[in-house]
N, C-alpha and C positions, 0 to 999 in steps of 0.2 A: 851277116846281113843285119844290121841296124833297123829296128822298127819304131819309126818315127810318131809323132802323138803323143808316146806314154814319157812319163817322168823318168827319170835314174833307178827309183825305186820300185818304179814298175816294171821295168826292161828288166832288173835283178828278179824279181818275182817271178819273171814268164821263162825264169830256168838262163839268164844273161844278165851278166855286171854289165854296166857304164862304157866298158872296155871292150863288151863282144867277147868277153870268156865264157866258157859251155859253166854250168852251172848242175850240179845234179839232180833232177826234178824232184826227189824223192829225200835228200839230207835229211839229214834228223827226222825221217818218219812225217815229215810236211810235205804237204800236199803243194808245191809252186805252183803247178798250172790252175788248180782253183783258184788261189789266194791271185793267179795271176789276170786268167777270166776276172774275178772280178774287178780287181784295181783297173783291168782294160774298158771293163762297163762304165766304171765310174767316171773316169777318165773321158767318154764317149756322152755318157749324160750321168752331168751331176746330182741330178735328183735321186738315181738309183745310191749314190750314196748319202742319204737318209734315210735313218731307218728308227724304228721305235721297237722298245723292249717291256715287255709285260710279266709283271707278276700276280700272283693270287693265294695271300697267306690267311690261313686257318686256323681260330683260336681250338687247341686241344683239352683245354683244365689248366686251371693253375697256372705255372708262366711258361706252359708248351704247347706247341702251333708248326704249323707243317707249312711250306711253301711250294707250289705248286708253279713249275716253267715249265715252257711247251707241254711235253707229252710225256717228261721224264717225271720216276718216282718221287711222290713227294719229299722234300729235304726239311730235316728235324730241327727245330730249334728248343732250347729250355736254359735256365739259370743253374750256375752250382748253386747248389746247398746253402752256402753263405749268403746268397742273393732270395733265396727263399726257393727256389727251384727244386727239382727231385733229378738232376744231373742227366738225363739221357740222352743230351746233345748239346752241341756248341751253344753257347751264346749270340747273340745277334753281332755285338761290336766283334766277338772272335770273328764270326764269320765273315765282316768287313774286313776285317785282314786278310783272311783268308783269298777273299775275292783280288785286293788288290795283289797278291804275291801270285794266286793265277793266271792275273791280265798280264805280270812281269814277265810269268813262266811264257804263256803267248806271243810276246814282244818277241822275249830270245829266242826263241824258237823258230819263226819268221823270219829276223833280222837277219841271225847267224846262218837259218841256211840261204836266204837272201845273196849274203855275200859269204856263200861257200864256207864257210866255217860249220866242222862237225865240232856238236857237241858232247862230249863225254862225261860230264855230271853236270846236272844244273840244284841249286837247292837255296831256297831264299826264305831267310829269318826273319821275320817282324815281330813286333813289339810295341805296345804305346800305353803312356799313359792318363786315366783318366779317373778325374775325381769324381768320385759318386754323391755329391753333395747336394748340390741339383737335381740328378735322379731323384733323390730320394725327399726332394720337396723341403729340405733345411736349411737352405740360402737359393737366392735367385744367383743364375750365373751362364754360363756355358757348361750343357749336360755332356758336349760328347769329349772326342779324343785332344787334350790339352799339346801331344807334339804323336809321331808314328816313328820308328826306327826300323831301317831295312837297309838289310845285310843282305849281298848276292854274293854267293859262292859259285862261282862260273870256272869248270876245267872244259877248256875247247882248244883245239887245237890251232891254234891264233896268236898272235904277238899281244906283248901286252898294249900297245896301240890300237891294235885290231878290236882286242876287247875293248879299251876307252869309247872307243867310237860307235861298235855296237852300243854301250851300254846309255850311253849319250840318246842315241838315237830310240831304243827303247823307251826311257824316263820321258824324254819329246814328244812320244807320241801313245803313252797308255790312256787310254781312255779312263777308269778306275783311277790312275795318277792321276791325271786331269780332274776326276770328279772330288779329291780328295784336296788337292792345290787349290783351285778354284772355288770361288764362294758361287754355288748352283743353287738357281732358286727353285724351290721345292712348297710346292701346295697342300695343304692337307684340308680335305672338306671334310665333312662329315654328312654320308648319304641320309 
């Protein structure tokens, strides 16, 4: 049975490809009927997908400060030693990597059990670099990431068409990619 209204991507979400094939609701430890309910809400009224994301970071000493989302433990941030920090946590630009190699890991995740593909290692490399010359107040210029490099290493049980396609569709649609692609405009007041 065919359920009419949702997208190709949504009908895969709700546990069915394109094609009316059973899909396993549960692949990769992903949750389809969630991911499906919602794409079926959004789909019903667009407003429900909009949404807003909050944070609230915490100077600690020196150049460490904690970040505070939803309800979860705060997440540490501080400089290596070379940057003048005392090393107890990632850096802020590490972390930006980090975020965007999660939003990646999500993508596949979704994608691949989307269209029934098990995945059996996922593990994605980044890299970038950036000149600190700016930061550090001794030329005017552009302070962040000069280019990002990212490496996915995907074993899934898939053709390698299969995975082109998946990985197409991931890069299209990472919100993080996007926010990183995209020149986003960004506010800073000071309360």
């Amino acid at each position: 049975m065919r359920e009419t209204g949702l997208t190709p991507c949504a009908r895969a979400m709700k546990g069915m490809n394109p094609m009316t094939t059973e899909v396993q609701a549960n692949l990769n430890n992903v949750d389809l009927d969630a991911v499906a309910a919602l794409a079926g809400a959004i789909q019903e009224d667009p407003e429900k997908g909009k949404t807003a994301w909050q944070a609230e970071v915490t100077w600690k000493g020196a150049f460490r400060s904690d970040v505070k989302i939803r309800d979860f433990a705060p997440i540490p941030s501080d400089e290596p030693p070379t940057l003048g920090g005392t090393d107890t946590a990632p850096n802020p630009v590490e972390q930006l990597l980090g975020a965007l190699g999660n939003c990646l890991v999500v993508g596949y995740a979704a994608n691949a059990s989307a269209s029934g593909i098990a995945i059996n290692d996922l593990r994605i490399d980044l890299s970038g670099d950036l000149d600190l010359h700016t930061f550090l107040g001794l030329r005017p210029g552009h302070a962040g990431y000069d280019g990002v490099t990212v490496e996915v290493h995907l074993d899934a049980d898939a053709s390698r068409e299969q995975l082109e396609e998946l990985h197409r569709k991931v890069t299209e649609t990472s919100p993080v990619g996007h926010t990183f692609i995209n020149t986003v405009p960004v506010r800073i007041d000071l309360a």
